[in-house]
Backbone as a printed PyTorch tensor [residue, N CA C, xyz], in Angstrom:
tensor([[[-13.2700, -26.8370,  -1.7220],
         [-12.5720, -25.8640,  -0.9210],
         [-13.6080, -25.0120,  -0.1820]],

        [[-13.2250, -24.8540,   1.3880],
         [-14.2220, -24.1550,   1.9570],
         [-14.0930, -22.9460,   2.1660]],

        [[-15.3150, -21.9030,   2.4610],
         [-14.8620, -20.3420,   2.3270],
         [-13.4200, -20.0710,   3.0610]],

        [[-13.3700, -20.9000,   4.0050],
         [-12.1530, -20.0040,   4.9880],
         [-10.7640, -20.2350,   3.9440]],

        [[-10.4580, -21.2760,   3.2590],
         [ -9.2290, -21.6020,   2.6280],
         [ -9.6380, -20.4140,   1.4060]],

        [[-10.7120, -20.0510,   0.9200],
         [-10.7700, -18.9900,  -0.1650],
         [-10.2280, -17.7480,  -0.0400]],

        [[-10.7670, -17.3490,   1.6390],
         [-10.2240, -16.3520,   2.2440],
         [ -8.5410, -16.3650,   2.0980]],

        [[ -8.2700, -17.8160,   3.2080],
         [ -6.8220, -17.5380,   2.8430],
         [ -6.3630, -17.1470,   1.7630]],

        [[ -6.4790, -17.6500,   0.9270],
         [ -6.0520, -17.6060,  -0.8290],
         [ -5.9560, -16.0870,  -0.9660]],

        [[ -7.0800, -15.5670,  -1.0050],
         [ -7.2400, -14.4820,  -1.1730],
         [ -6.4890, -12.7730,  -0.2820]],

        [[ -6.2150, -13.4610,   0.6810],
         [ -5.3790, -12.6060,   1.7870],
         [ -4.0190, -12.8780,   1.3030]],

        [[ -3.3420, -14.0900,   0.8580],
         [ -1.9970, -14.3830,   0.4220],
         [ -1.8380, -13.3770,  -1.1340]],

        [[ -2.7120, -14.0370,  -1.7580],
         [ -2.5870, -12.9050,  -3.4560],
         [ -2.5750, -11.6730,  -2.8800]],

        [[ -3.2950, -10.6830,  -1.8520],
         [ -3.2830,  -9.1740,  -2.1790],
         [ -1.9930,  -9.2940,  -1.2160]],

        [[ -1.2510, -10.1140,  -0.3540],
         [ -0.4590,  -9.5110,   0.3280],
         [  1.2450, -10.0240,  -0.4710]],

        [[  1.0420, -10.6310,  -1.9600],
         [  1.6960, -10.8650,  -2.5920],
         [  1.6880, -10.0350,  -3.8160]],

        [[  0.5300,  -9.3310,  -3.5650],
         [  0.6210,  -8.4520,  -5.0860],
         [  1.6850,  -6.3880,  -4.4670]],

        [[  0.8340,  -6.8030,  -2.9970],
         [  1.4840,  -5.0940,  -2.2040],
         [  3.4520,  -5.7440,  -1.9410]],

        [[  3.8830,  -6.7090,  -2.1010],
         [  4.9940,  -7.3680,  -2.1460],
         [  5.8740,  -7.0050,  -3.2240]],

        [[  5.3690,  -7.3110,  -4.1150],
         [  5.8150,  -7.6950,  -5.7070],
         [  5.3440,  -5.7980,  -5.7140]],

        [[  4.4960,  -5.1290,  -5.6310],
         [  4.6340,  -3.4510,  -6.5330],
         [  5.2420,  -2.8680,  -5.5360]],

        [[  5.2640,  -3.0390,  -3.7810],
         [  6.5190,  -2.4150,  -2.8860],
         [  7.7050,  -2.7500,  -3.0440]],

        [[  8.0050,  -3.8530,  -3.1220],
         [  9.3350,  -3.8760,  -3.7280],
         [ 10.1280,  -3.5600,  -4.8590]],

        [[  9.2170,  -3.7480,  -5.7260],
         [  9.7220,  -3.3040,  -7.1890],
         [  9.6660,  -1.7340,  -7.1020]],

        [[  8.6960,  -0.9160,  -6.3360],
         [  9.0290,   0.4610,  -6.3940],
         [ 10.3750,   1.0000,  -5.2310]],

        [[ 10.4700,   0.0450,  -4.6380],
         [ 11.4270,   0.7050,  -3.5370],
         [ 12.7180,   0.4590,  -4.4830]],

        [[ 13.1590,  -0.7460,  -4.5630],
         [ 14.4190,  -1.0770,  -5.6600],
         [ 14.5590,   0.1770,  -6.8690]],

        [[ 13.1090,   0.3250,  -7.7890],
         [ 13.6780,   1.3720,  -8.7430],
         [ 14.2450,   2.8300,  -8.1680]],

        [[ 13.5570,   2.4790,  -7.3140],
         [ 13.3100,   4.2340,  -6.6960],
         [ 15.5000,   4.1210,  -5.9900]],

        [[ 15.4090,   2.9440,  -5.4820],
         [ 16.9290,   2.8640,  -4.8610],
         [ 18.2980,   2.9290,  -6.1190]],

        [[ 17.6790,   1.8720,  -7.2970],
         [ 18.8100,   2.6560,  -8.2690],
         [ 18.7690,   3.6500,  -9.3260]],

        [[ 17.7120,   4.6060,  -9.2400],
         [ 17.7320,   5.4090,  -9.8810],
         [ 17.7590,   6.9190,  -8.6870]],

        [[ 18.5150,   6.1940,  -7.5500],
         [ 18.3890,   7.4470,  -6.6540],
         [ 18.5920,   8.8260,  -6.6150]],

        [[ 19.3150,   8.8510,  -7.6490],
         [ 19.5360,  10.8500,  -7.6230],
         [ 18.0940,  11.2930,  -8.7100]],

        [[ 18.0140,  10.5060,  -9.7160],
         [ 16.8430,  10.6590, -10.4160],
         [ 15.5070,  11.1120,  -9.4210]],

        [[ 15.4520,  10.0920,  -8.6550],
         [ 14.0070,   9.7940,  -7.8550],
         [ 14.3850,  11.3830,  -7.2360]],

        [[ 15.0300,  11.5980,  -6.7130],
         [ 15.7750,  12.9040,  -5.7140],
         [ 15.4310,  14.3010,  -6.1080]],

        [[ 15.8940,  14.1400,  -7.3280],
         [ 15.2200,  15.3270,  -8.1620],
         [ 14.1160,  15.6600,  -8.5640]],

        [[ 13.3110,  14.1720,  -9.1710],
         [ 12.0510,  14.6830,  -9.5550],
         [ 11.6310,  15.1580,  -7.7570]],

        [[ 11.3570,  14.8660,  -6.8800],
         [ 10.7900,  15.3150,  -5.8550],
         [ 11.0640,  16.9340,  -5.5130]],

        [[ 12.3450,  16.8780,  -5.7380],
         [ 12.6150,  18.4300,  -5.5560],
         [ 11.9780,  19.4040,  -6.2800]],

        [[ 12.0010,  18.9400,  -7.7180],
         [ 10.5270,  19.4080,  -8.4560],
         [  9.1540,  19.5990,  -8.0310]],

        [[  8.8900,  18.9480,  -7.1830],
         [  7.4040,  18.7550,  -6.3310],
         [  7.3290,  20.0600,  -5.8150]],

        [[  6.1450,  20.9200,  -6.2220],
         [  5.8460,  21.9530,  -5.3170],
         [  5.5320,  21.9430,  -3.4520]],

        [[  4.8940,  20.5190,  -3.2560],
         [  4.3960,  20.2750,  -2.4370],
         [  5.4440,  19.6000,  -1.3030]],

        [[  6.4160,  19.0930,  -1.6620],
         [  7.7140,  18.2120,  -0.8420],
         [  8.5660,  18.6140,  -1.1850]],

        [[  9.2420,  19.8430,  -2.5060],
         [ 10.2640,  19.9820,  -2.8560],
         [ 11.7400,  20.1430,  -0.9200]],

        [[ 10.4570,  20.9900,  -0.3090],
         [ 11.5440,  21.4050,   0.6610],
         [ 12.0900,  19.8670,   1.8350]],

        [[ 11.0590,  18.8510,   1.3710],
         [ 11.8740,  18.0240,   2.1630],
         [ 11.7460,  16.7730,   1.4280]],

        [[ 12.4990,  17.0100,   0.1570],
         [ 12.6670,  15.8790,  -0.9930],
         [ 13.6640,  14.6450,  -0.3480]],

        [[ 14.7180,  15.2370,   0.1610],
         [ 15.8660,  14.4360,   0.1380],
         [ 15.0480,  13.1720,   1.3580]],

        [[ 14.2190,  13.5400,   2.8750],
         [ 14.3520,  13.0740,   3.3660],
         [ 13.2770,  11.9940,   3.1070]],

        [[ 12.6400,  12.5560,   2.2260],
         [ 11.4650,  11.2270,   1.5450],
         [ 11.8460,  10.6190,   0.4990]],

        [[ 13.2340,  10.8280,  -0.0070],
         [ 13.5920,  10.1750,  -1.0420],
         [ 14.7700,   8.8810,  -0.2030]],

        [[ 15.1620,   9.4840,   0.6730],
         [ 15.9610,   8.0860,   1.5450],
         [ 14.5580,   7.6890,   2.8970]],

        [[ 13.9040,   7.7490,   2.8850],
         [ 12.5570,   7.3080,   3.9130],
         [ 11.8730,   6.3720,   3.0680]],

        [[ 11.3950,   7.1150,   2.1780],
         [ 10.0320,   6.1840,   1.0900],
         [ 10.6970,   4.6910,   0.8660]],

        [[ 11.6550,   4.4070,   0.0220],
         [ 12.1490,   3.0360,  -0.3670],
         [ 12.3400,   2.3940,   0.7260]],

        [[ 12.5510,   2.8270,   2.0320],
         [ 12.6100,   1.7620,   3.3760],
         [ 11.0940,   1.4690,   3.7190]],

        [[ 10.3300,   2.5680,   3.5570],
         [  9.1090,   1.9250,   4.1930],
         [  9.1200,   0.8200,   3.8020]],

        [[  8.9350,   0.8670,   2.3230],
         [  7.8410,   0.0360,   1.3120],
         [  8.6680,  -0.7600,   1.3490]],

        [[  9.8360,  -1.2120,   1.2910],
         [ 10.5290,  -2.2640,   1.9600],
         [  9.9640,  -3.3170,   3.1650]],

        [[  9.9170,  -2.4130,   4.4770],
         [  9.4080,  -2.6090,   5.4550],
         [  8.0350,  -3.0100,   5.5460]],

        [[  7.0160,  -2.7340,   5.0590],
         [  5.8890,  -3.2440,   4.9580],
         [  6.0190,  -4.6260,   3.6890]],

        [[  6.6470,  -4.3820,   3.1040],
         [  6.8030,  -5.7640,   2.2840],
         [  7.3170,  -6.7900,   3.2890]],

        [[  8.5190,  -6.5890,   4.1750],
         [  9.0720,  -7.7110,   4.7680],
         [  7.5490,  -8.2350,   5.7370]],

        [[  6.9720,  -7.0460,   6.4670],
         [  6.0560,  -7.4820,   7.2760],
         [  4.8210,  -8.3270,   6.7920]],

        [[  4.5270,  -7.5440,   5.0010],
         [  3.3130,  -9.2010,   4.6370],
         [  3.5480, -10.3450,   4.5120]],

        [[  5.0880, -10.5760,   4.8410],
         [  5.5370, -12.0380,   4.4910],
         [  5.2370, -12.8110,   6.0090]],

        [[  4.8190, -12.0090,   6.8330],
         [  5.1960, -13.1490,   8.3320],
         [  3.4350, -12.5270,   8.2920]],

        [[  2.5850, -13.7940,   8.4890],
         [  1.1790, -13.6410,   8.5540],
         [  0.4760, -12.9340,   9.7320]],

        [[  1.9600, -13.2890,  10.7130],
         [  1.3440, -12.4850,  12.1130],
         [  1.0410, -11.2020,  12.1680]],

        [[  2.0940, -10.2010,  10.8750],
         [  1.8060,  -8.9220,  11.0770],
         [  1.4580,  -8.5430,   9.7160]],

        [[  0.7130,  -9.2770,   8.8050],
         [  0.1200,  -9.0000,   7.3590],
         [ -1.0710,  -7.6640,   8.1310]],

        [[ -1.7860,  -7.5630,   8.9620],
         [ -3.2240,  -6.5460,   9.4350],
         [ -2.6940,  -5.4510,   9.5530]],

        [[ -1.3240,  -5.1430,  10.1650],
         [ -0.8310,  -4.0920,  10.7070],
         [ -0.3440,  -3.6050,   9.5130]],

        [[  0.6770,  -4.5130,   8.5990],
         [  1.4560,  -4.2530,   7.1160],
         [  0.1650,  -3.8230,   5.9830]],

        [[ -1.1120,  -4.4430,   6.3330],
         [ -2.4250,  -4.1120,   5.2960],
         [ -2.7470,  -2.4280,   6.0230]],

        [[ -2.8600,  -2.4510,   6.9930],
         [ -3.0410,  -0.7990,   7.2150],
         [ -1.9170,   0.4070,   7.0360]],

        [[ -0.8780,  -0.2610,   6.9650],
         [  0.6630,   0.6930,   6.4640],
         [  0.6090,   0.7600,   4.8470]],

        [[ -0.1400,  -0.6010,   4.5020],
         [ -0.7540,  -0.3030,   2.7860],
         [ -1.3800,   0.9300,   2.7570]],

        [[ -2.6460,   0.6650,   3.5720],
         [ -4.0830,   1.9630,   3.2690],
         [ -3.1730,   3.1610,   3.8080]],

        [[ -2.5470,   3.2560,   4.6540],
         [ -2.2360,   4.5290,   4.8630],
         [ -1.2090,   5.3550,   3.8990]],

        [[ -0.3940,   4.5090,   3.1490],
         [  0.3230,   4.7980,   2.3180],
         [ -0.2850,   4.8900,   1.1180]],

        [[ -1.4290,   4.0890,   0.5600],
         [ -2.1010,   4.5700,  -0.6270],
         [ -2.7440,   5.6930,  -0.4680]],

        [[ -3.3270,   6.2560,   0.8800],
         [ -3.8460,   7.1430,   1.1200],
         [ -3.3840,   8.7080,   0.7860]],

        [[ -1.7510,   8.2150,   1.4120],
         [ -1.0290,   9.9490,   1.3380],
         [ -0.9400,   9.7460,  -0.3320]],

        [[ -0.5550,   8.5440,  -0.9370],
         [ -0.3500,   9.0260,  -2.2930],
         [ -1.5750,   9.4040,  -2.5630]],

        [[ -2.6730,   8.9050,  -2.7290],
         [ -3.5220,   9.6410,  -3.2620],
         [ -3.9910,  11.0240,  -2.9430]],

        [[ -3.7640,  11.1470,  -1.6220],
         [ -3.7510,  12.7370,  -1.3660],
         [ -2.8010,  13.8620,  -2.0540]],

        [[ -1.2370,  13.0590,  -2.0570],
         [ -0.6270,  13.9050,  -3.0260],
         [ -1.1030,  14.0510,  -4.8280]],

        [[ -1.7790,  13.2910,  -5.2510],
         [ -2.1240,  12.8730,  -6.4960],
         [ -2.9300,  14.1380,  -6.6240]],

        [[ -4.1320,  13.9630,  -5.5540],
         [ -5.0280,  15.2460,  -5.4610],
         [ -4.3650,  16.7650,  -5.7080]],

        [[ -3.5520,  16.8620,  -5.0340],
         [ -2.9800,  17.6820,  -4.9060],
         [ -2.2130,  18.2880,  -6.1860]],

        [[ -1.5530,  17.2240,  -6.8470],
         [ -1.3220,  17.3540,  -8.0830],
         [ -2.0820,  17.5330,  -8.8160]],

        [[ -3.1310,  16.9130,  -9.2450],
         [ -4.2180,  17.4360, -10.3730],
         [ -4.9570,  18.8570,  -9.7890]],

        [[ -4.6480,  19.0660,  -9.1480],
         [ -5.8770,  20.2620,  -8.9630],
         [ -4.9010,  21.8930,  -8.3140]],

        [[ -3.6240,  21.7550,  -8.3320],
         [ -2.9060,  23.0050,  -7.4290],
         [ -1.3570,  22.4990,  -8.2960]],

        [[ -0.8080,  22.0300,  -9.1860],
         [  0.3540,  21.5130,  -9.8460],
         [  0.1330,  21.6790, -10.9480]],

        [[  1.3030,  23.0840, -11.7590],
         [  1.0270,  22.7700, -13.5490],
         [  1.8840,  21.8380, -14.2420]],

        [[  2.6900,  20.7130, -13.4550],
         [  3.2790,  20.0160, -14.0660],
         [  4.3590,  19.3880, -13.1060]],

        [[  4.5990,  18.2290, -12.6960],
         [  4.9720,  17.6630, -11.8440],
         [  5.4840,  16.5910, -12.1810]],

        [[  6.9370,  15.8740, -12.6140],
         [  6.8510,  14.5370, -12.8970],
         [  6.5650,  13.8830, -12.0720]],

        [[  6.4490,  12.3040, -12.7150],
         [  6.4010,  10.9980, -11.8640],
         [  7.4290,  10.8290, -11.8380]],

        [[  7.6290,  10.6070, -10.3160],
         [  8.6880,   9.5530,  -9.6520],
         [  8.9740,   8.2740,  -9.6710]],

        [[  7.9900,   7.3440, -10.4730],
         [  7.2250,   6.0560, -10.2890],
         [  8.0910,   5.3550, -11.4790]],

        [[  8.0540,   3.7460, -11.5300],
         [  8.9800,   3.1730, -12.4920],
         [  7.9560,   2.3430, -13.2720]],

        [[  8.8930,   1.9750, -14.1280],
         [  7.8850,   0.6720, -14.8820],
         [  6.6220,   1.0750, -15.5820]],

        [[  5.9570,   0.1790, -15.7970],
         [  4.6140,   0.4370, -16.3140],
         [  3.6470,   1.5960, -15.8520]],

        [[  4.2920,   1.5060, -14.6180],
         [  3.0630,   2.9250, -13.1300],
         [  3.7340,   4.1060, -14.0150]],

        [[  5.3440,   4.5940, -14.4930],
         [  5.6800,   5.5160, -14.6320],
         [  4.7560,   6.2000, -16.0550]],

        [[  4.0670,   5.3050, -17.0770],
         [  3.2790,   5.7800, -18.1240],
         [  2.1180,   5.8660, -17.8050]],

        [[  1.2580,   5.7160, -16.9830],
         [ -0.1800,   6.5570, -16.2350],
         [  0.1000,   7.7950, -16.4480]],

        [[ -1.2730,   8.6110, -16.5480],
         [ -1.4560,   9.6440, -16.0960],
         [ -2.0660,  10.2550, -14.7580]],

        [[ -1.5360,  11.0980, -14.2260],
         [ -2.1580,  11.5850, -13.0410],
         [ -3.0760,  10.9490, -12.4680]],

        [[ -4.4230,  10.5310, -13.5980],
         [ -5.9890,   9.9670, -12.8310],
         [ -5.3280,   8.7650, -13.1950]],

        [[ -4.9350,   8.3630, -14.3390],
         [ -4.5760,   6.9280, -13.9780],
         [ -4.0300,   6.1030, -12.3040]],

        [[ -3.3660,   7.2460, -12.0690],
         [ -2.5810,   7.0530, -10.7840],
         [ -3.7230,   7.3060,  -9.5450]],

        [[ -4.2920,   7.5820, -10.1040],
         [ -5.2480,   7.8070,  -9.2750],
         [ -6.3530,   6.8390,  -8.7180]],

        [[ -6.7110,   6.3770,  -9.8810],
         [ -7.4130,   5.0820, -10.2510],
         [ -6.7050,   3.8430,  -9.5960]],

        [[ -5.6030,   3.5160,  -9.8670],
         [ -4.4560,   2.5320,  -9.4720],
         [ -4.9060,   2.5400,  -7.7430]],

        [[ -4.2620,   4.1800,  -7.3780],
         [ -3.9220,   3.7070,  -6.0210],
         [ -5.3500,   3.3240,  -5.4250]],

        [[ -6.2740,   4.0500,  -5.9960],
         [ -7.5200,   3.8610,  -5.5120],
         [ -8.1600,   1.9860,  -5.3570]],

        [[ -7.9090,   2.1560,  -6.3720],
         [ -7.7800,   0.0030,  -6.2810],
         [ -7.4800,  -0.5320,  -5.2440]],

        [[ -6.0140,   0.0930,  -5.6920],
         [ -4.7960,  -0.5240,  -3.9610],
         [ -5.4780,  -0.4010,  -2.7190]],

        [[ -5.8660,   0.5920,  -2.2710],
         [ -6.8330,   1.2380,  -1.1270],
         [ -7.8010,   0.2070,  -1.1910]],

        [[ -8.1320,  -0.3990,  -1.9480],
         [ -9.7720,  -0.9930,  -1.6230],
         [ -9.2550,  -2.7010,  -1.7610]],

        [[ -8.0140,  -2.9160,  -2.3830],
         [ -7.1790,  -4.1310,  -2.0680],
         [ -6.8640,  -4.5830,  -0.5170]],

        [[ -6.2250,  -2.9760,  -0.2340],
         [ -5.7980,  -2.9440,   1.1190],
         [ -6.4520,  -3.4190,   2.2700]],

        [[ -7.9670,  -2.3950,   1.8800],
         [ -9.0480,  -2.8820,   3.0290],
         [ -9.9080,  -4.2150,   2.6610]],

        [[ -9.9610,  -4.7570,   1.8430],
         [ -9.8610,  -6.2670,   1.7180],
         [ -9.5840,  -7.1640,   2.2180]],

        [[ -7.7580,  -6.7980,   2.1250],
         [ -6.9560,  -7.7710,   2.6790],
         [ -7.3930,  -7.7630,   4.7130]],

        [[ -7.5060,  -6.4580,   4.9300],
         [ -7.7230,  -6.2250,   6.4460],
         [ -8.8660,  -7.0260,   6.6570]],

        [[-10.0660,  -6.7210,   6.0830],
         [-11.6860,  -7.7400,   6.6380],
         [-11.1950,  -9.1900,   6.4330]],

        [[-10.4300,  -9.3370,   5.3080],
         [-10.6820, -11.1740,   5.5530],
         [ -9.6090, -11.1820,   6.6990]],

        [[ -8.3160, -10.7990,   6.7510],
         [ -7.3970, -10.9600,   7.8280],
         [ -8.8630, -10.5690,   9.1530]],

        [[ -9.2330, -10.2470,   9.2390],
         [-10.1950,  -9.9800,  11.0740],
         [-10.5760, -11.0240,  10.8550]],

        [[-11.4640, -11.5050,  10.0280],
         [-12.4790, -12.8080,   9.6960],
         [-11.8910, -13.8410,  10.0560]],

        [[-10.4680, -14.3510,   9.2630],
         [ -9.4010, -15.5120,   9.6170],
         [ -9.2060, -15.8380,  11.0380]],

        [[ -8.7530, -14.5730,  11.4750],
         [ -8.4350, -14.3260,  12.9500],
         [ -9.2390, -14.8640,  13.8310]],

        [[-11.0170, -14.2640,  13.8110],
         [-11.5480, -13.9680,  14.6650],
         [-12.7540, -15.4570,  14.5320]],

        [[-13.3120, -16.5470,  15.4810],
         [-13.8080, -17.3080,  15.7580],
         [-15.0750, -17.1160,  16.6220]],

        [[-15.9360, -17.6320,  16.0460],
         [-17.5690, -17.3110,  16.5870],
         [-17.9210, -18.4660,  17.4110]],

        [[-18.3240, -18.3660,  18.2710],
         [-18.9600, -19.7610,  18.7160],
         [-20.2220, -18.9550,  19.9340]],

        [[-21.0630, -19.9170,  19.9230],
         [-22.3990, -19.8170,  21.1900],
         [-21.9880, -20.1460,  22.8450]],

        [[-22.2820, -19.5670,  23.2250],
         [-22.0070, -19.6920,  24.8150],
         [-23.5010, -20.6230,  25.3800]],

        [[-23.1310, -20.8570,  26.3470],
         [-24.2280, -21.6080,  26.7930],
         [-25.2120, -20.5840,  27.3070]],

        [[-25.7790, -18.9850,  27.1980],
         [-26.7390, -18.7130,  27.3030],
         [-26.8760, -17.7500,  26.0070]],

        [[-26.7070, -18.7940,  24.5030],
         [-26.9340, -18.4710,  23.5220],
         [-26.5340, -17.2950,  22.6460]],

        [[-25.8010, -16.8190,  23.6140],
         [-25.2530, -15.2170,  23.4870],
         [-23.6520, -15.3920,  22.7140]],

        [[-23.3410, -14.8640,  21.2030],
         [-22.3830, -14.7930,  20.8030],
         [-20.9560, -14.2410,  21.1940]],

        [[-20.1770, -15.4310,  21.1850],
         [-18.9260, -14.5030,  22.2990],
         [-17.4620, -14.2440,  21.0550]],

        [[-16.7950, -13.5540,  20.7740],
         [-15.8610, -13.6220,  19.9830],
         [-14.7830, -13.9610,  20.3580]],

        [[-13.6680, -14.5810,  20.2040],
         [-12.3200, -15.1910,  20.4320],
         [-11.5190, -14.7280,  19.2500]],

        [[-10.3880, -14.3650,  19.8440],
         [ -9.5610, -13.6930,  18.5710],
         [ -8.2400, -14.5590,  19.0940]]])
């Protein structure tokens, strides 16, 4: 197997793993909806606009799931990853350091982390994310020599 099919491989698993934990968080988050609703309202930081991130959030992550499935827009759906691991981790920040107590909103296995755990996690995700983006450019993008030796890129 040659590097480029590794690549592939490897661009399909992270855009099957942001699949499988966006969906599974959008679904819990959808039937446990008044739950999810409340803990946010709890949030010092979003309490005042809980409701509209509690019917927003489960569509994104929806939405970027449908988009890693069509390969054409996995780069754009890998940067709606980073940007979304991003605000969580900014809210995370925010929580450990200005929050005396805040539940998780989060289901499943994510819901027994602690704060840095969550922290740690998304931080992964983030570096999954931008992963998935370099090999997606790499896949994309084709090198070849011009006839005055000078590298030209084709995307």
């Amino acid at each position: 197997m040659n590097i480029k099919q590794w690549k592939k491989r490897i661009v399909y698993a992270i855009s099957l793993f942001f699949i499988i934990l966006f969906t599974y968080a959008a679904t819990s988050k959808l039937l446990i909806f008044k739950s999810f609703h409340s803990q946010l309202e709890e949030s010092p930081f979003i309490s005042s606009i809980s409701l509209p991130v509690a019917i927003i959030l489960p569509g994104v992550l929806l939405i970027i799931s449908f988009l890693l499935v069509i390969p054409r827009f996995r780069i754009i759906a890998f940067y709606f990853s980073l940007a979304l691991m991003i605000i969580f981790n900014v809210y995370i920040i925010g929580v450990l350091n200005f929050a005396e107590s805040v539940p998780c909103s989060c289901g499943g296995v994510i819901k027994a982390f602690s704060w840095n755990e969550h922290l740690i996690f998304n931080t992964g995700c983030s570096l999954l994310a931008l992963l998935g983006i370099s090999l997606s450019y790499d896949l994309k993008t084709v090198y070849r020599k011009s006839s005055t030796n000078a590298v030209e890129v084709k995307t």
